[in-house]
TIVEXZA-404618 format. One record per residue (C-alpha): residue in three letters; z, x, y. Coordinates in Angstrom, 2 decimals. Layout:
<kezas>
{"ALA" {Z X Y}}
...
</kezas>
This chain:
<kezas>
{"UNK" {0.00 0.00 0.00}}
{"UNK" {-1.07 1.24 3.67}}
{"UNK" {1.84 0.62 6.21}}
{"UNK" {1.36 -0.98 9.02}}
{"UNK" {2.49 -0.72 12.31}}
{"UNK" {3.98 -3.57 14.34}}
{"UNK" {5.02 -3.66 18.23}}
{"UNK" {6.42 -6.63 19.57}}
{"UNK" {8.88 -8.12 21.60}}
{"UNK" {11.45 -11.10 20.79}}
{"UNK" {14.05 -13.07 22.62}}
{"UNK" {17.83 -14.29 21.35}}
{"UNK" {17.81 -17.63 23.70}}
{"UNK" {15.35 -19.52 25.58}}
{"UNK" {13.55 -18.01 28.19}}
{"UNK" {14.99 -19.98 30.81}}
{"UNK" {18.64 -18.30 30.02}}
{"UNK" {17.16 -15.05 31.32}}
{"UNK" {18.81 -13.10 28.67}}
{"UNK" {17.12 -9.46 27.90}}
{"UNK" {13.62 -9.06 26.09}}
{"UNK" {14.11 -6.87 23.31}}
{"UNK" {11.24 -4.62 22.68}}
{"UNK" {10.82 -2.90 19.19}}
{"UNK" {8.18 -1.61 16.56}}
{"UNK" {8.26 -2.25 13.07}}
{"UNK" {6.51 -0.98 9.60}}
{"UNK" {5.56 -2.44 6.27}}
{"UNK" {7.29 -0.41 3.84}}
{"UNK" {5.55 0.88 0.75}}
{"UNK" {5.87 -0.96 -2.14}}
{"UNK" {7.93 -3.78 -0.26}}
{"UNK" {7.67 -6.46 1.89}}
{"UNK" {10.46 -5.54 4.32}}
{"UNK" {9.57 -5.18 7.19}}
{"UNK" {11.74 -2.00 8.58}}
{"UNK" {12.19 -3.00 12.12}}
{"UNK" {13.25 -0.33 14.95}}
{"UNK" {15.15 -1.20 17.94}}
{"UNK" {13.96 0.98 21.39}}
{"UNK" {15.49 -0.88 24.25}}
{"UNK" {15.79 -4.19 26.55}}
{"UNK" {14.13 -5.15 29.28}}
{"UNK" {15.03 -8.10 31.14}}
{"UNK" {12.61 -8.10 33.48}}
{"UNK" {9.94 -8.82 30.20}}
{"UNK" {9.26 -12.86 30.50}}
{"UNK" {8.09 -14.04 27.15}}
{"UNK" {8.43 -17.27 25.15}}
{"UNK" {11.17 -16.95 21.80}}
{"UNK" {8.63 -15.04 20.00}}
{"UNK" {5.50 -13.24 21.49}}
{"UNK" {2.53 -13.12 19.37}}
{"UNK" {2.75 -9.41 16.97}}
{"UNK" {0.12 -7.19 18.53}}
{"UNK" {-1.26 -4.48 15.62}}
{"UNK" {-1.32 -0.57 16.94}}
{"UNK" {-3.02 2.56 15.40}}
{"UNK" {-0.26 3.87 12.38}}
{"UNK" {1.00 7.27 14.27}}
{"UNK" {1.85 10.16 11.22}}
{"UNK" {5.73 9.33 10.90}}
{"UNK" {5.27 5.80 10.40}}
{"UNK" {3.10 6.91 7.12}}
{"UNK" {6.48 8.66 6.32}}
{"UNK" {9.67 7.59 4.76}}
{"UNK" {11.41 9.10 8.40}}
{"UNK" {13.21 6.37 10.61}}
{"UNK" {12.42 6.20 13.99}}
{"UNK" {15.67 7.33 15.27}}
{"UNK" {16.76 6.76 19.20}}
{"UNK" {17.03 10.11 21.17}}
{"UNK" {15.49 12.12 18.09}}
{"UNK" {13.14 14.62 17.80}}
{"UNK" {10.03 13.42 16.13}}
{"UNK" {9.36 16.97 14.41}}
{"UNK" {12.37 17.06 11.97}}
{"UNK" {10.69 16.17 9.25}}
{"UNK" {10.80 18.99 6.36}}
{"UNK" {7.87 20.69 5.81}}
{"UNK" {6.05 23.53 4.44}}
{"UNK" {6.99 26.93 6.43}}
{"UNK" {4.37 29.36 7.57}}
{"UNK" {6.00 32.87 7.61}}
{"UNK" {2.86 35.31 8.10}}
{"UNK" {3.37 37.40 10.68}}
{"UNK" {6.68 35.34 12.64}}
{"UNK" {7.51 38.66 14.55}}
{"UNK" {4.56 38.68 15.99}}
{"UNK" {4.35 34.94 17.28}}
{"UNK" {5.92 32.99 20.31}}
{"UNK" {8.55 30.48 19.83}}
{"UNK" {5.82 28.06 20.65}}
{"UNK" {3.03 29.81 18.03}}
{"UNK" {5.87 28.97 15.45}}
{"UNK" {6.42 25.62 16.96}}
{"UNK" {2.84 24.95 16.73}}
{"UNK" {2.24 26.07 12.87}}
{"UNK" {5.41 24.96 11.66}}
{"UNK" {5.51 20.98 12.10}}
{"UNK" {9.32 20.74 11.72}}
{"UNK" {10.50 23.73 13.34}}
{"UNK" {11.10 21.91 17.46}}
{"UNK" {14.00 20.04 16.26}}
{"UNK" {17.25 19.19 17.75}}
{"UNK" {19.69 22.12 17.08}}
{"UNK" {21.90 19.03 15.34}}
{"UNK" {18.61 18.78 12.89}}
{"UNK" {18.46 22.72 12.31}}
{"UNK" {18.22 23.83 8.61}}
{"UNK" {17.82 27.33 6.79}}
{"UNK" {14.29 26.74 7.09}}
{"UNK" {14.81 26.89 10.95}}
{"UNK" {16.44 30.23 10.52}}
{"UNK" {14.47 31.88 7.82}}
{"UNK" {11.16 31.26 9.66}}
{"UNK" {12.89 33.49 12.66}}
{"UNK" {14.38 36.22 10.35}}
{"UNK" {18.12 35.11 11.12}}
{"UNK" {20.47 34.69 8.22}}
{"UNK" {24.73 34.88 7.76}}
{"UNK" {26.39 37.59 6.32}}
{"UNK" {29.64 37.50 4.89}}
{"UNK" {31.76 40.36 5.83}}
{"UNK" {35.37 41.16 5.07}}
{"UNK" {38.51 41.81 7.64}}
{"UNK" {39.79 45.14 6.56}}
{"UNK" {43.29 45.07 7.51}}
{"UNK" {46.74 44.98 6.72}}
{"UNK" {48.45 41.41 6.51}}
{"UNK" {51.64 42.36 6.54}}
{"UNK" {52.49 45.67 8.08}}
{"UNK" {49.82 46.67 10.48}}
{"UNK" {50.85 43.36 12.49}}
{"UNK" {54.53 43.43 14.08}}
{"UNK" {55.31 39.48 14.04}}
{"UNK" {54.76 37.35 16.89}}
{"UNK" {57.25 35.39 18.53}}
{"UNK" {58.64 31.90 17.28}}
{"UNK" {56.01 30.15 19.92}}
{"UNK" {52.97 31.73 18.78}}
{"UNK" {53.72 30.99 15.10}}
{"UNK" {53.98 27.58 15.96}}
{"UNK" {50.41 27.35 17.73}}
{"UNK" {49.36 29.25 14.27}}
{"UNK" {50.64 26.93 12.22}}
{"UNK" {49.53 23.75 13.93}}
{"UNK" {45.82 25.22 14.52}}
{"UNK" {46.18 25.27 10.35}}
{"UNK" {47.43 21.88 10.11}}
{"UNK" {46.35 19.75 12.81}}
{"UNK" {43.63 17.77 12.16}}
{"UNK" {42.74 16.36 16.22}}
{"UNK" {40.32 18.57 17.93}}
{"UNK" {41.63 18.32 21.41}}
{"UNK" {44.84 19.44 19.85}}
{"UNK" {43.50 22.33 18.13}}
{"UNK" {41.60 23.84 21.38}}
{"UNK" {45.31 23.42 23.12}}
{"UNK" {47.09 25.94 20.45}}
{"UNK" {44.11 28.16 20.16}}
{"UNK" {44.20 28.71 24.54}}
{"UNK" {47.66 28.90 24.20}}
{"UNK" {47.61 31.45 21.26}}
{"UNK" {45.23 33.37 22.76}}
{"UNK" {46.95 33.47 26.43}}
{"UNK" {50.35 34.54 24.05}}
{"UNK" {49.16 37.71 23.11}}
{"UNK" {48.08 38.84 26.66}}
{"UNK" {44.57 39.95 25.36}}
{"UNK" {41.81 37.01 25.71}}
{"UNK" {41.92 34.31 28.37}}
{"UNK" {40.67 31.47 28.94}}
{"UNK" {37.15 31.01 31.07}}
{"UNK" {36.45 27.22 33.10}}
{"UNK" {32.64 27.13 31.92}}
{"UNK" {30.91 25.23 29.84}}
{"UNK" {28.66 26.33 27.22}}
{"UNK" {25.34 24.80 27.16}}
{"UNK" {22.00 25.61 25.08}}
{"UNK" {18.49 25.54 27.52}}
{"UNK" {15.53 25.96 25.80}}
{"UNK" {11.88 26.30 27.98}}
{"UNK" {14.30 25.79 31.30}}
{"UNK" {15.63 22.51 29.84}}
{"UNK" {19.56 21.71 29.27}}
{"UNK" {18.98 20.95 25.35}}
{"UNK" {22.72 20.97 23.93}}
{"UNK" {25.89 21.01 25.00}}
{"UNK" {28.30 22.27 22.24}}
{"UNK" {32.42 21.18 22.82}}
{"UNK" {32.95 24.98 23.18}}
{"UNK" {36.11 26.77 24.92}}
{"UNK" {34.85 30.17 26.21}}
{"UNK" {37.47 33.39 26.76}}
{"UNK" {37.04 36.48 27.62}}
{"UNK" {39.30 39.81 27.46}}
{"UNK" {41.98 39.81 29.87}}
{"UNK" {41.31 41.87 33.24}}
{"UNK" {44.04 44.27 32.99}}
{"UNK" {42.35 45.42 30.24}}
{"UNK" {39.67 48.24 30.27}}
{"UNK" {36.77 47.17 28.36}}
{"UNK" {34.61 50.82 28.14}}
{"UNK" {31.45 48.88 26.24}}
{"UNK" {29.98 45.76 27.34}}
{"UNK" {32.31 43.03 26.78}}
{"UNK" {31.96 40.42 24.60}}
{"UNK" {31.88 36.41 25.73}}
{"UNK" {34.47 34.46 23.34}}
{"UNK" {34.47 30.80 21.95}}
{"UNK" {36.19 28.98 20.12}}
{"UNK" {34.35 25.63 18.04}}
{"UNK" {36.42 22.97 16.27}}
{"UNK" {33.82 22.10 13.44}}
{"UNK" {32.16 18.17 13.93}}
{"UNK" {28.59 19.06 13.19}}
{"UNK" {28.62 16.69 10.33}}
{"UNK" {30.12 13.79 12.25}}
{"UNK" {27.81 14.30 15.35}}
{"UNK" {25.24 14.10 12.84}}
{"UNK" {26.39 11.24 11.17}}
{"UNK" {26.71 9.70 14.90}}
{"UNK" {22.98 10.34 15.44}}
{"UNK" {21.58 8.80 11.83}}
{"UNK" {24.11 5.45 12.69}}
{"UNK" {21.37 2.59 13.50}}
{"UNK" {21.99 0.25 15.60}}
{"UNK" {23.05 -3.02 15.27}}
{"UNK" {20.94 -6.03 15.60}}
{"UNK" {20.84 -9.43 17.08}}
{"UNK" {24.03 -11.10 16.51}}
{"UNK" {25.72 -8.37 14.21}}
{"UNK" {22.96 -8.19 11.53}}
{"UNK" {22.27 -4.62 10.03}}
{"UNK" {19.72 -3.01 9.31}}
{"UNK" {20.19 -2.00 5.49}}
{"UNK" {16.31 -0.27 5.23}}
{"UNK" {16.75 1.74 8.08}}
{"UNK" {20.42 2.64 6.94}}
{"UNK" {18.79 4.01 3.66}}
{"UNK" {16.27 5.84 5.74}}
{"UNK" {18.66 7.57 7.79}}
{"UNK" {21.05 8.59 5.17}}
{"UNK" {17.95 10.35 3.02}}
{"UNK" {17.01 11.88 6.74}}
{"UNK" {20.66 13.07 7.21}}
{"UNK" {20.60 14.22 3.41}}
{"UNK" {17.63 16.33 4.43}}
{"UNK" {19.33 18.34 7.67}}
{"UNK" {22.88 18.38 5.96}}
{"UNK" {23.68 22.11 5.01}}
{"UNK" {24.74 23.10 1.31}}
{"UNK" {28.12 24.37 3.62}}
{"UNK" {29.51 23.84 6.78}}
{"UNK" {30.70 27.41 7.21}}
{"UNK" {26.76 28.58 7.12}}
{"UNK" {25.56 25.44 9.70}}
{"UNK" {22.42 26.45 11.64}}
{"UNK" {24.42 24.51 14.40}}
{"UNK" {26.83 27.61 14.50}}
{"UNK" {23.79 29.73 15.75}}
{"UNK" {23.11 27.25 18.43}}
{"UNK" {26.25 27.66 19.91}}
{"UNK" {26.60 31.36 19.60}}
{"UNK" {22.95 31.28 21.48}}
{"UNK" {24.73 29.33 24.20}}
{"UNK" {27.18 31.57 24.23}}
{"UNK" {24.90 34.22 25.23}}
{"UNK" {23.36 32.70 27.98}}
{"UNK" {26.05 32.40 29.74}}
{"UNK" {26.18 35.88 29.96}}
{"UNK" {22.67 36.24 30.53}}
{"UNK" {22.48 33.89 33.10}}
{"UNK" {25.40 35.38 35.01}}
{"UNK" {23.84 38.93 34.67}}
{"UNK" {21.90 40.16 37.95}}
{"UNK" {20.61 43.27 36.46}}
{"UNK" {17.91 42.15 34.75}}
{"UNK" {17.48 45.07 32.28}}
{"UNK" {17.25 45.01 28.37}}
{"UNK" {20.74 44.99 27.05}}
{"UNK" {22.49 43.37 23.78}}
{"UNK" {25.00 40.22 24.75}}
{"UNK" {27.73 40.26 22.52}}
{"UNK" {28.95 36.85 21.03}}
{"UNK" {32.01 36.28 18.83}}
{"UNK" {32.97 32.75 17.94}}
{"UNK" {36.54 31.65 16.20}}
{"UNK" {35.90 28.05 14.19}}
{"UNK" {38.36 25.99 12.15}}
{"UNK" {37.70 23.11 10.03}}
{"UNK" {40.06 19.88 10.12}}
{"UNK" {39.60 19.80 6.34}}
{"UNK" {40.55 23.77 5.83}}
{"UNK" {44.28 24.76 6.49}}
{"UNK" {44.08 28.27 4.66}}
{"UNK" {41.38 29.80 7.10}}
{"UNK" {39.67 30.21 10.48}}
{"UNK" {36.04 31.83 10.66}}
{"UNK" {35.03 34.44 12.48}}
{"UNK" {31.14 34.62 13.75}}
{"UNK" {29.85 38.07 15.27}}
{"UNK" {26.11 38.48 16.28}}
{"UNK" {24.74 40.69 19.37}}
{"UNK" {21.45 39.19 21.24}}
{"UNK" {19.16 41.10 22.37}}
{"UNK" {18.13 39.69 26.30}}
{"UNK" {14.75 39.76 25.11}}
{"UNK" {15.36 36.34 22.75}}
{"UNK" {17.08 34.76 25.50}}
{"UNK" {13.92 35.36 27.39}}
{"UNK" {11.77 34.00 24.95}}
{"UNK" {14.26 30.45 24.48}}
{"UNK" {13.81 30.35 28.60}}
{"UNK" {9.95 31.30 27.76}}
{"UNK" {8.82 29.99 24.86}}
{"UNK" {5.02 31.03 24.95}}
{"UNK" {6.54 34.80 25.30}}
{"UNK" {5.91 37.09 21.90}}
{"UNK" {8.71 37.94 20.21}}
{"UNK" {7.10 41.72 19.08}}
{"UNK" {9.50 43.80 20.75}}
{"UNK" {12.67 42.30 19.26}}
{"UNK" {14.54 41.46 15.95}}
{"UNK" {16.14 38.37 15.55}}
{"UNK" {20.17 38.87 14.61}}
{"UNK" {21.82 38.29 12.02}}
{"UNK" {25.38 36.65 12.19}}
{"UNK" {28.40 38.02 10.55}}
{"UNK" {31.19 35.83 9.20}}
{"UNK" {34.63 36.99 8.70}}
{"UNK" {37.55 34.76 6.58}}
{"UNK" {40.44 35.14 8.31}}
{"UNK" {43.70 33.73 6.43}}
{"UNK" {46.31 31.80 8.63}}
{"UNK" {49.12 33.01 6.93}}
{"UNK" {51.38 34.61 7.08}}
{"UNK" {51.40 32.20 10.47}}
{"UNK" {53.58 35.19 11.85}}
{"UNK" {50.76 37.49 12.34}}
{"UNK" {47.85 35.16 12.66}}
{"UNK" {47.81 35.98 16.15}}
{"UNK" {47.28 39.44 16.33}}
{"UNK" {45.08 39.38 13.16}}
{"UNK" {42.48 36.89 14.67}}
{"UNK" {42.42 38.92 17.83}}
{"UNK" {41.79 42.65 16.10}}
{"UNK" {39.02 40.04 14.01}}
{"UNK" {36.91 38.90 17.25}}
{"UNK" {36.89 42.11 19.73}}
{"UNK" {38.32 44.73 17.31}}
{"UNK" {41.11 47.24 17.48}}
{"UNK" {43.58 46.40 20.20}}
</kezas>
């Protein structure tokens, strides 16, 4: 069976009630005769009688898919076959071009999105001693380790990791707000707290921009593949299947290897980039602390250095990308206990020796 394409616009009361005209586009589904129906918006300037007459449209490619039309979504998400000849050669926007699926919401990112650039997370381990290299922190600071382990509100968690942090008189906290731009356009904005190392401390290297991430990929996700609802409370149960296959697809195998994690290092970075007026070729070093509601032994520890000239190309996405290699991003396990030490531990973890 072909599918067919509907668009059409309907009315919940009589015209004279000047409620809203809904306007929407529907498809046959294959091998049914539901009609999958796709809410876009209201209009109530739209004057039409209960039911205007179904007006047929050219099928576009994703209504010949099993992909919902999903509001605020990137129509490229689709999986599909990768072309990886030659990537370090190409533009962002070559890539985007050849590789149908790879423009897609950093929400939507998968491995393929990664592997096509030559990025990938490597697992590293924190050499250090647990017990005696640490001296133990006061009773305050154990407490803000111990409910960072066990708390499971978000809001909460960013409190006891700024007031961890400020405790051990090495990283403080920074009043901006990450945000991913892509070809000059404000793309994401991750719920990121940014630090940096105290002044009073030298920093002989370039210093490194710090965030911290409370991990709710998977429920923004879930957030984005929730239809909505239709006329008088009815739902949609085709497009719910629809979207849970489609959030099946963009789901990673685990959360601590999310190709969301890279979009907010990247963020990360250009805030430094953005603040720097020198303009030369340098690497911007990002480390990122993230905890999981549902894990109380560790935190995560995310290490990757960009190279300006990627930033340059995500601000300019027609520029080659010849004269750089993509990074790849470390991940460190750090335990929370003993609770006494976490402090110092997480610390010597994100910006090394003290």
């Amino acid at each position: 069976m072909v599918p067919v394409g509907l668009l059409f616009c309907y009315r919940t009361a009589s015209a004279s009630q000047r409620k809203p005209t809904y306007v929407g586009i529907g498809r046959f589904l294959p091998n049914s005769t539901a009609l999958a129906f796709f809410h876009l918006f209201s209009s109530p300037v739209i004057s039409s009688s209960l039911l205007l007459p179904s007006t047929l449209i050219s099928v576009p490619s994703y209504l010949n898919t099993s992909s919902p039309l999903l509001y605020n979504y990137n129509w490229h998400t689709t999986t599909t076959s990768i072309n990886m000849s030659h990537t370090s050669n190409k533009s962002l926007h070559a890539l985007s071009v050849e590789n149908k699926g790879f423009q897609a919401y950093p929400l939507f990112w998968t491995s393929q999105h990664l592997e096509i650039v030559g990025c990938r997370f490597v697992e590293v381990e924190v050499t250090s001693d647990l017990q005696g290299r640490y001296p133990q922190q006061d009773g305050r600071l154990t407490y803000y380790a111990t409910r960072l382990a066990t708390s499971p509100v978000d809001n909460m968690k960013t409190h006891y990791v700024r007031s961890l942090f400020h405790g051990t008189g090495l990283l403080e906290f920074v009043r901006v707000a990450a945000a991913f731009h892509y070809a000059g356009r404000l793309v994401n904005v991750p719920v990121c707290n940014v630090f940096r190392i105290a002044g009073h401390i030298l920093v002989p290297h370039p210093e490194p921009v710090i965030g911290y991430y409370s991990y709710k990929a998977d429920e923004d996700r879930c957030v984005r593949f929730t239809p909505r609802v239709g006329p008088s409370g009815t739902w949609n149960l085709p497009i719910q299947r629809l979207y849970r296959r489609r959030l099946a697809r963009v789901t990673p195998e685990h959360w601590t290897r999310d190709p969301y994690l890279v979009c907010v290092m990247l963020s990360l970075a250009q805030i430094q980039w953005r603040s720097d007026t020198t303009q030369q070729p340098r690497l911007y070093l990002v480390r990122l602390l993230v905890t999981h509601r549902d894990d109380q032994l560790n935190a995560y520890v995310y290490k990757s250095n960009f190279p300006s000239q990627l930033l340059e190309c995500l601000k300019s996405p027609s520029r080659p990308m010849s004269d750089f290699v993509f990074p790849s991003i470390e991940v460190a396990k750090v335990a929370f206990e003993p609770y006494e030490t976490f402090g110092g531990r997480v610390v010597e973890a994100l910006i090394g020796p003290q």
